[in-house]
PDB file of N, CA, C and O in Angstrom:
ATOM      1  N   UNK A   1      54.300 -78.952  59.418  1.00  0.00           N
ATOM      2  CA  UNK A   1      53.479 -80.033  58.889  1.00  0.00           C
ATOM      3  C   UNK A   1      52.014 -79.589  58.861  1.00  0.00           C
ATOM      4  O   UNK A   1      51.555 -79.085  59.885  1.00  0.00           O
ATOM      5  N   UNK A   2      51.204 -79.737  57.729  1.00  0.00           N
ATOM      6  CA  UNK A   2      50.336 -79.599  57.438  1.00  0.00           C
ATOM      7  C   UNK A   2      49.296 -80.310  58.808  1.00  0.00           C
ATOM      8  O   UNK A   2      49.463 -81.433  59.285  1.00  0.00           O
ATOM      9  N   UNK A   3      48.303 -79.373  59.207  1.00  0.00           N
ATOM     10  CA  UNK A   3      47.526 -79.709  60.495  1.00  0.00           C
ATOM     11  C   UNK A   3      46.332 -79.777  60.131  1.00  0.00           C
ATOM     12  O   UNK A   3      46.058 -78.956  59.256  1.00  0.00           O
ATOM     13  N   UNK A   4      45.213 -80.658  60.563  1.00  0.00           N
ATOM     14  CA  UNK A   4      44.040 -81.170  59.959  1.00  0.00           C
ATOM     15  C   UNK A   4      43.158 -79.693  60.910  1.00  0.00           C
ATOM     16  O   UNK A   4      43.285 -79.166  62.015  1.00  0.00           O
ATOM     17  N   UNK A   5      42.259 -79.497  59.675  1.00  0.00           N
ATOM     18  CA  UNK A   5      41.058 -78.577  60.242  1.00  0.00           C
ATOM     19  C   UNK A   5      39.591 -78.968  60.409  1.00  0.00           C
ATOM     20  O   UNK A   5      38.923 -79.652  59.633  1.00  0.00           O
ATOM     21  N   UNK A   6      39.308 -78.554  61.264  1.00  0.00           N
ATOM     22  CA  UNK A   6      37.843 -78.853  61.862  1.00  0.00           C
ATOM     23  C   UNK A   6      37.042 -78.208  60.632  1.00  0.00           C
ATOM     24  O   UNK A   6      37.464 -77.412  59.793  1.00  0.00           O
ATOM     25  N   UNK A   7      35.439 -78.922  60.796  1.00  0.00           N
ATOM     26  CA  UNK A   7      34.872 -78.259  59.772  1.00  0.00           C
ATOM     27  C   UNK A   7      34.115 -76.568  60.571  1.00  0.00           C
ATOM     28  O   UNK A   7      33.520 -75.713  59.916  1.00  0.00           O
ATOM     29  N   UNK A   8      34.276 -76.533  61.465  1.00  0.00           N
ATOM     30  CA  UNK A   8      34.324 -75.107  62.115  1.00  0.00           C
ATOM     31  C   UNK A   8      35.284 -74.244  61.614  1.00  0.00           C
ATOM     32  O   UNK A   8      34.946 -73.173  61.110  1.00  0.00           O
ATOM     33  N   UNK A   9      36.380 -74.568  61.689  1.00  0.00           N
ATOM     34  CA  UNK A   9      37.772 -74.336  60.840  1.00  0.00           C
ATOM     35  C   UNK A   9      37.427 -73.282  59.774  1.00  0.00           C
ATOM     36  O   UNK A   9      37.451 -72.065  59.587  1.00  0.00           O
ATOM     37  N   UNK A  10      37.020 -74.689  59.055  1.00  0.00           N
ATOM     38  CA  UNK A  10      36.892 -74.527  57.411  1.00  0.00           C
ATOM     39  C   UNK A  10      35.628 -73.652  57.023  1.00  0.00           C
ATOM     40  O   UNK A  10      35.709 -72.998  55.984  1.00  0.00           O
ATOM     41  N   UNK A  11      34.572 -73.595  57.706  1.00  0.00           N
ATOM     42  CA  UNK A  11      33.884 -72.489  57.392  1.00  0.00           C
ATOM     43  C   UNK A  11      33.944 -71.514  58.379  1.00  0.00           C
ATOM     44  O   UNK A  11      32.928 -71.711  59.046  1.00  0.00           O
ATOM     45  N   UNK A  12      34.654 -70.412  58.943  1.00  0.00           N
ATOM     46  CA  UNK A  12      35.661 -69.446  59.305  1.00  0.00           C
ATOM     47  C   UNK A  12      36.343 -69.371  58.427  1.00  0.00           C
ATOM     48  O   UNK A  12      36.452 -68.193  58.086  1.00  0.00           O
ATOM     49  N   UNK A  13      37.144 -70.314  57.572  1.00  0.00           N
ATOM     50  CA  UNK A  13      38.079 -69.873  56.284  1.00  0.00           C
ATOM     51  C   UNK A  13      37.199 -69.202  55.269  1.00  0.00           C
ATOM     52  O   UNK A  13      37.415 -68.195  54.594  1.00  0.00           O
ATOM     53  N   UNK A  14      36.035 -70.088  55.326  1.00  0.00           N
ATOM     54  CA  UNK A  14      35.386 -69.431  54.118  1.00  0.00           C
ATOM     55  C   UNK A  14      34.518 -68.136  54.037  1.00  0.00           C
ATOM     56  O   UNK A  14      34.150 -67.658  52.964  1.00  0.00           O
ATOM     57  N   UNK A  15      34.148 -67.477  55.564  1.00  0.00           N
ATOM     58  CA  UNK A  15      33.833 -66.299  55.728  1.00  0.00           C
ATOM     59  C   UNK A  15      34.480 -65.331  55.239  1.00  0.00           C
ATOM     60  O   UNK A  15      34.342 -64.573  54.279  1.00  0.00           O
ATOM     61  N   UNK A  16      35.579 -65.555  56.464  1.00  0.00           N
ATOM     62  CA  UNK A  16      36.527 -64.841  56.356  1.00  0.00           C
ATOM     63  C   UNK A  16      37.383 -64.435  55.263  1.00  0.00           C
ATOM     64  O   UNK A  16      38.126 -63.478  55.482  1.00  0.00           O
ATOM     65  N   UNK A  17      37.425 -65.176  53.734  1.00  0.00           N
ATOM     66  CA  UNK A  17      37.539 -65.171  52.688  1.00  0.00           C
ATOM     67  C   UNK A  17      36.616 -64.311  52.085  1.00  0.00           C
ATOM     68  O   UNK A  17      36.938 -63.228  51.598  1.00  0.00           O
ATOM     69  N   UNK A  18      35.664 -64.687  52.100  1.00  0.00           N
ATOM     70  CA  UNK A  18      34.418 -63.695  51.639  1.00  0.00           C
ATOM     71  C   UNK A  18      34.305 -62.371  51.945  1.00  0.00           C
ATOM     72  O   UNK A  18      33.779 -61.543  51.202  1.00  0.00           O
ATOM     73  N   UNK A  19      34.870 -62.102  53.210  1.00  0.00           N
ATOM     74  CA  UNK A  19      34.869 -60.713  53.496  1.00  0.00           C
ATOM     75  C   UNK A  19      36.446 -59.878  53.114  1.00  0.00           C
ATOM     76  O   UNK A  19      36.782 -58.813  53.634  1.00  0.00           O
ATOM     77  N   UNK A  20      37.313 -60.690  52.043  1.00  0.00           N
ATOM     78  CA  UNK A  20      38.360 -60.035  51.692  1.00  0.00           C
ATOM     79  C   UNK A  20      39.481 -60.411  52.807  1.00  0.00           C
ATOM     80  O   UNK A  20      40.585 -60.013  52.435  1.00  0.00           O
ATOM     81  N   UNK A  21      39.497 -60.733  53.430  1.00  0.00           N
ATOM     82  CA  UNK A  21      40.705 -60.595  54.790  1.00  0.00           C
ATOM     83  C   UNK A  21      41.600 -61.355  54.315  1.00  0.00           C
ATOM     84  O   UNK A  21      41.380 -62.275  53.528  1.00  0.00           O
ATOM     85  N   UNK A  22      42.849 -60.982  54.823  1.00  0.00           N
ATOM     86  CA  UNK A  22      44.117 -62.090  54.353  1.00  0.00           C
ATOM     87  C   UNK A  22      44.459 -62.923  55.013  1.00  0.00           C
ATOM     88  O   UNK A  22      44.466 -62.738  56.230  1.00  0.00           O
ATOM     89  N   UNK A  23      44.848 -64.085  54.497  1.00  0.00           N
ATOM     90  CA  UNK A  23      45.204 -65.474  54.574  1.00  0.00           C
ATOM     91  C   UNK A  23      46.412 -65.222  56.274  1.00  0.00           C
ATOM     92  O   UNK A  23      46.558 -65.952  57.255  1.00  0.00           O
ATOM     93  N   UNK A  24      46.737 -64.518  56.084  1.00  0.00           N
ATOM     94  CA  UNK A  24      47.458 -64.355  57.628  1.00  0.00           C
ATOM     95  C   UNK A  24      46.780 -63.839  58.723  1.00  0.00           C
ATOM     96  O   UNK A  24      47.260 -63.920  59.854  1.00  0.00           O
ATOM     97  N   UNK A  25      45.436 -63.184  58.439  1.00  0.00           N
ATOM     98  CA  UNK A  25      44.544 -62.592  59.349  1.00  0.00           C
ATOM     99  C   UNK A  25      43.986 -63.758  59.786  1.00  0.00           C
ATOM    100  O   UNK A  25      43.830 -63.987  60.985  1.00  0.00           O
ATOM    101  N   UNK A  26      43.527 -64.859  58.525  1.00  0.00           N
ATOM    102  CA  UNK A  26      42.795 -65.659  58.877  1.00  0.00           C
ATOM    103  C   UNK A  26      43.182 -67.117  59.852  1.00  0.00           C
ATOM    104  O   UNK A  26      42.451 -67.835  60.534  1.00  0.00           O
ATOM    105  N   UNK A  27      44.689 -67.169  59.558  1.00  0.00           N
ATOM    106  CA  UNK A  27      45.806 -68.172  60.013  1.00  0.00           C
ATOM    107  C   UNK A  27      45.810 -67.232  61.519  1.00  0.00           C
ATOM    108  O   UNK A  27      45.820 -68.071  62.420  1.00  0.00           O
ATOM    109  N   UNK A  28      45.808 -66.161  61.978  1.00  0.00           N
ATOM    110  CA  UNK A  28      46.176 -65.952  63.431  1.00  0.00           C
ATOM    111  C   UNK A  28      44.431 -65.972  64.356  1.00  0.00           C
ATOM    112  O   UNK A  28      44.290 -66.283  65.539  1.00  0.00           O
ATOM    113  N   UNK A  29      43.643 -65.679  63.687  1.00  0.00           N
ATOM    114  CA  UNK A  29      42.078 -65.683  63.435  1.00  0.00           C
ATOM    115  C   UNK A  29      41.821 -67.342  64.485  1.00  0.00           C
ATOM    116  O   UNK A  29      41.660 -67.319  65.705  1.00  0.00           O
ATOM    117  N   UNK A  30      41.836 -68.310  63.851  1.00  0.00           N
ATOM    118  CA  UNK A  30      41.377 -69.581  63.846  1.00  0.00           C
ATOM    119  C   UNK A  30      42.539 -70.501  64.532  1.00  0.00           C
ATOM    120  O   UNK A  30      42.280 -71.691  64.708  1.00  0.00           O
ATOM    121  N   UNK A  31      43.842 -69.974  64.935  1.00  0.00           N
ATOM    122  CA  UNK A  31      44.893 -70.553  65.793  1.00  0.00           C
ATOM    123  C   UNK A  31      45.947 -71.457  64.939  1.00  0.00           C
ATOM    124  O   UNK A  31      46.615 -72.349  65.461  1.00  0.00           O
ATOM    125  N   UNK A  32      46.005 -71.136  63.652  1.00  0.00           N
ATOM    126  CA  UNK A  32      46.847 -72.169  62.338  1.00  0.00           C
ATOM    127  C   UNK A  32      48.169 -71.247  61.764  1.00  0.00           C
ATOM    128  O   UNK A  32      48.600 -70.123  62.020  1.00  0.00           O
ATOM    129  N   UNK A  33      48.569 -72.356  60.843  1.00  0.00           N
ATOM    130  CA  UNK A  33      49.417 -71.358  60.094  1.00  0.00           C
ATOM    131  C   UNK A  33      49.461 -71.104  59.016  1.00  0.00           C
ATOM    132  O   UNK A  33      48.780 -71.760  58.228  1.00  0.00           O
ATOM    133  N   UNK A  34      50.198 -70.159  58.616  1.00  0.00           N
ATOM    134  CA  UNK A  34      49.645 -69.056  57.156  1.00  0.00           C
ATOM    135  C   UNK A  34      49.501 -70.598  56.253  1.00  0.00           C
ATOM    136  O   UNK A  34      48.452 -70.795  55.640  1.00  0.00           O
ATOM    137  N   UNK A  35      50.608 -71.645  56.219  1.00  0.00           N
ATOM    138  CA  UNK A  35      50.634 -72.484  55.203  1.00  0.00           C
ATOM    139  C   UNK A  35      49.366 -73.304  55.067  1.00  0.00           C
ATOM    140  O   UNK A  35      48.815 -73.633  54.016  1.00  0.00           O
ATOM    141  N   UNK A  36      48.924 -73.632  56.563  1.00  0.00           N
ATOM    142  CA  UNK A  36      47.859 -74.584  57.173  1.00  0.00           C
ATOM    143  C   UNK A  36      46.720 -73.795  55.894  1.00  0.00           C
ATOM    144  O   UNK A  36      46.346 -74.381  54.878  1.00  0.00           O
ATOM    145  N   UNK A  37      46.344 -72.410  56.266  1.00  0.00           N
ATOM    146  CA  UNK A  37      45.106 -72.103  55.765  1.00  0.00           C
ATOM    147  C   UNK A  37      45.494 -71.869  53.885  1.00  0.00           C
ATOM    148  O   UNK A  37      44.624 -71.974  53.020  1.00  0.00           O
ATOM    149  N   UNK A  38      46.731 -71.599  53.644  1.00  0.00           N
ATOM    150  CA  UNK A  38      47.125 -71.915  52.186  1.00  0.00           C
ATOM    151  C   UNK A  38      46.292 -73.188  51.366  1.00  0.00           C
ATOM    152  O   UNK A  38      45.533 -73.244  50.398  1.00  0.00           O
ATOM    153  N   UNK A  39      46.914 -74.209  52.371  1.00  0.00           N
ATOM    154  CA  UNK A  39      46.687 -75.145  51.411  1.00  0.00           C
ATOM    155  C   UNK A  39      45.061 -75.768  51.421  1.00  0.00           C
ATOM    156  O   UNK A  39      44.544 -76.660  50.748  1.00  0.00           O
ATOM    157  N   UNK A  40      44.633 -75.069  52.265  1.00  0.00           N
ATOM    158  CA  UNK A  40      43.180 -75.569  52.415  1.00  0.00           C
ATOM    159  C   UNK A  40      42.571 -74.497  50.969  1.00  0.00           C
ATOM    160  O   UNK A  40      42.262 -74.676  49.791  1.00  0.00           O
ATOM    161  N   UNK A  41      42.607 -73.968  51.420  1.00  0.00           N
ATOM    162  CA  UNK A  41      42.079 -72.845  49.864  1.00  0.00           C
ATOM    163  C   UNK A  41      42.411 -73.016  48.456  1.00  0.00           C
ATOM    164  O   UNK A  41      41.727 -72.616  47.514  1.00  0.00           O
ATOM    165  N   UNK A  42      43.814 -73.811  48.370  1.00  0.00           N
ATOM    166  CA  UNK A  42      44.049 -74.369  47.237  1.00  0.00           C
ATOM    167  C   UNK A  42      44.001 -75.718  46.794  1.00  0.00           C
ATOM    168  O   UNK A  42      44.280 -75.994  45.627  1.00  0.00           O
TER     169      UNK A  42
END
């Protein structure tokens, strides 16, 4: 089930995006899961 993210969270997603890293780096990164940080990006 989709898990609500902090806005700390969410900008860590968006670094970490910026610097190329993958969506599973970033899901073990921030304590979520691959889907959690999926659907935030989309």
């Amino acid at each position: 089930m989709y898990k609500q993210l902090t806005s700390e969270q969410r900008y860590t997603i968006s670094v970490l995006l910026q610097k190329k890293l993958s969506i599973s780096f970033i899901a073990e990164k921030i304590g979520v899961s691959v889907s959690t940080v999926s659907l935030e990006i989309n």
